[in-house]
N, C-alpha and C positions, 0 to 999 in steps of 0.2 A: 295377413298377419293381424292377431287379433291387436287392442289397446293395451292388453295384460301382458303382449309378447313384447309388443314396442319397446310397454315401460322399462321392461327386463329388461332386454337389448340393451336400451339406452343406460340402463344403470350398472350392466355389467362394462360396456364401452366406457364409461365413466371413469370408474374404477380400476378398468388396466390403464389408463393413462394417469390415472393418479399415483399407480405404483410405479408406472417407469419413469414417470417425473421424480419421486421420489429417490430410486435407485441411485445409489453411491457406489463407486471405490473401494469397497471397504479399506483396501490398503490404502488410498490417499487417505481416508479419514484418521486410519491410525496414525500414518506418518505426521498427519498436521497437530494431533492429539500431541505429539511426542515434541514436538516442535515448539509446540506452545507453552510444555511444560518446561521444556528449558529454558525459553525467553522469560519466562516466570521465576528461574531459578538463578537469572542474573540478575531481580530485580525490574530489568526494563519493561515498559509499559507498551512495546511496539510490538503488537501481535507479528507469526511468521506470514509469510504469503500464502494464500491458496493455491491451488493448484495448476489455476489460470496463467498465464505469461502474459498479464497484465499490469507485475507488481517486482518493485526490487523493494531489499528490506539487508541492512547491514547484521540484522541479528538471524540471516537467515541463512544453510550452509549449503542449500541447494544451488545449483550454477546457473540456474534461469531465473534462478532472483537474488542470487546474492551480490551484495556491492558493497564495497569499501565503505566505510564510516567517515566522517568530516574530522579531519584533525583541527582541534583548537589552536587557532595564531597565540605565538608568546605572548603578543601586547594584547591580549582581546581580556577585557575586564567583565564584561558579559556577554558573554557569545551569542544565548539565545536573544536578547535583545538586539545585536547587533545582527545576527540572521534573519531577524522580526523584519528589520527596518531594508534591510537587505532584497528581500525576497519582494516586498513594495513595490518596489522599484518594477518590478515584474509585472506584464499585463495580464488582467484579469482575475488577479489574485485578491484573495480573503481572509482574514485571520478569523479561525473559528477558535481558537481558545491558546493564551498565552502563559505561563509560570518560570520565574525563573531557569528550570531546568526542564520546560516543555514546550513544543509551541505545534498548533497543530494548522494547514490551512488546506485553503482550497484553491486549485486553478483550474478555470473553466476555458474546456477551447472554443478557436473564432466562431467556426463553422456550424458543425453541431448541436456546440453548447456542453459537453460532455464535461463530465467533473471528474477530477481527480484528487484526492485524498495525498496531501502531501505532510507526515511526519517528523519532527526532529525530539530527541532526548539526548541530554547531555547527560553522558558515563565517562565521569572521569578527564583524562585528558580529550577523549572525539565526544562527537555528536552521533550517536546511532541515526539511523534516517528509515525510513518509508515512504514508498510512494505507489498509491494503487486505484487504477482506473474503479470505479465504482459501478459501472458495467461494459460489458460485452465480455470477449474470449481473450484479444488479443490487442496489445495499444501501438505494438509497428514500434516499439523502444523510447515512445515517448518520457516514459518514466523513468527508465534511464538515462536520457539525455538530460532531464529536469534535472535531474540530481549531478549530472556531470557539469552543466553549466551552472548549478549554484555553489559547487566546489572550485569550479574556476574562479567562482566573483570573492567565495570565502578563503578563499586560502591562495593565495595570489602564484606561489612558489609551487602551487602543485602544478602550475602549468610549464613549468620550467625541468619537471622529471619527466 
């Protein structure tokens, strides 16, 4: 094989793995397109989930990532601060950006190190929530659980339904 053939070779080999890297779902991309425009068209600032089953999202209507929203306690005068100071409390946690009606952070686990993206937006009477691993495929319901046991700590009564 000459050096002109290699080149090719190598440049065509290149080039099919950058197209199949590239390849999409088209239908996931649509569905997430359509997803994203309605979370837009309430307003809320908490993108849907991708496609991954790495991620729940209360603005989201899929069943592999949809989850309940946080209902605001009567007596809670500022939710999102009192979820702020809340969520502290929690190991390994970070607040990456706070507003009264937002607050966004992070928890990183023991082991790995792995970070998760944990959202809250207050609509109204609940808190929309997200929570989404930032890589791999699959997080085993981590984010789930996250979001079940911060609902436990927020809303004392929802453990009693």
């Amino acid at each position: 094989m000459t050096v002109l053939n290699s080149k090719r070779w190598l440049a065509a080999a290149l080039l099919a793995m950058a197209v199949t890297a590239c390849a999409t779902d088209t239908t996931e991309v649509a569905n997430n397109m359509q997803l994203a425009t309605a979370a837009n068209n309430t307003g809320s600032p908490l993108s849907p989930c991708p496609g991954d089953p790495n991620c729940v999202c209360s603005c989201d209507t899929r069943e592999q990532h949809a989850i309940a929203p946080l209902t605001i306690p009567e007596d809670s005068q500022a939710p999102i601060a009192e979820l702020s100071q809340l969520i502290q409390t929690m190991p390994r946690v970070e607040i990456v950006k706070q507003s009264e009606d937002y607050l966004h952070a992070t928890f990183t686990s023991f082991i790995f190190r792995f970070t998760d993206d944990v959202e809250f937006y207050r609509d109204g009477s609940v808190i929309q929530v997200r929570s989404e691993s930032r890589i791999g495929y699959s997080d085993f319901g981590v984010n789930r659980d996250r979001i079940e046991s911060i609902r436990a700590l927020f809303q004392p009564s929802a453990q009693q339904e």
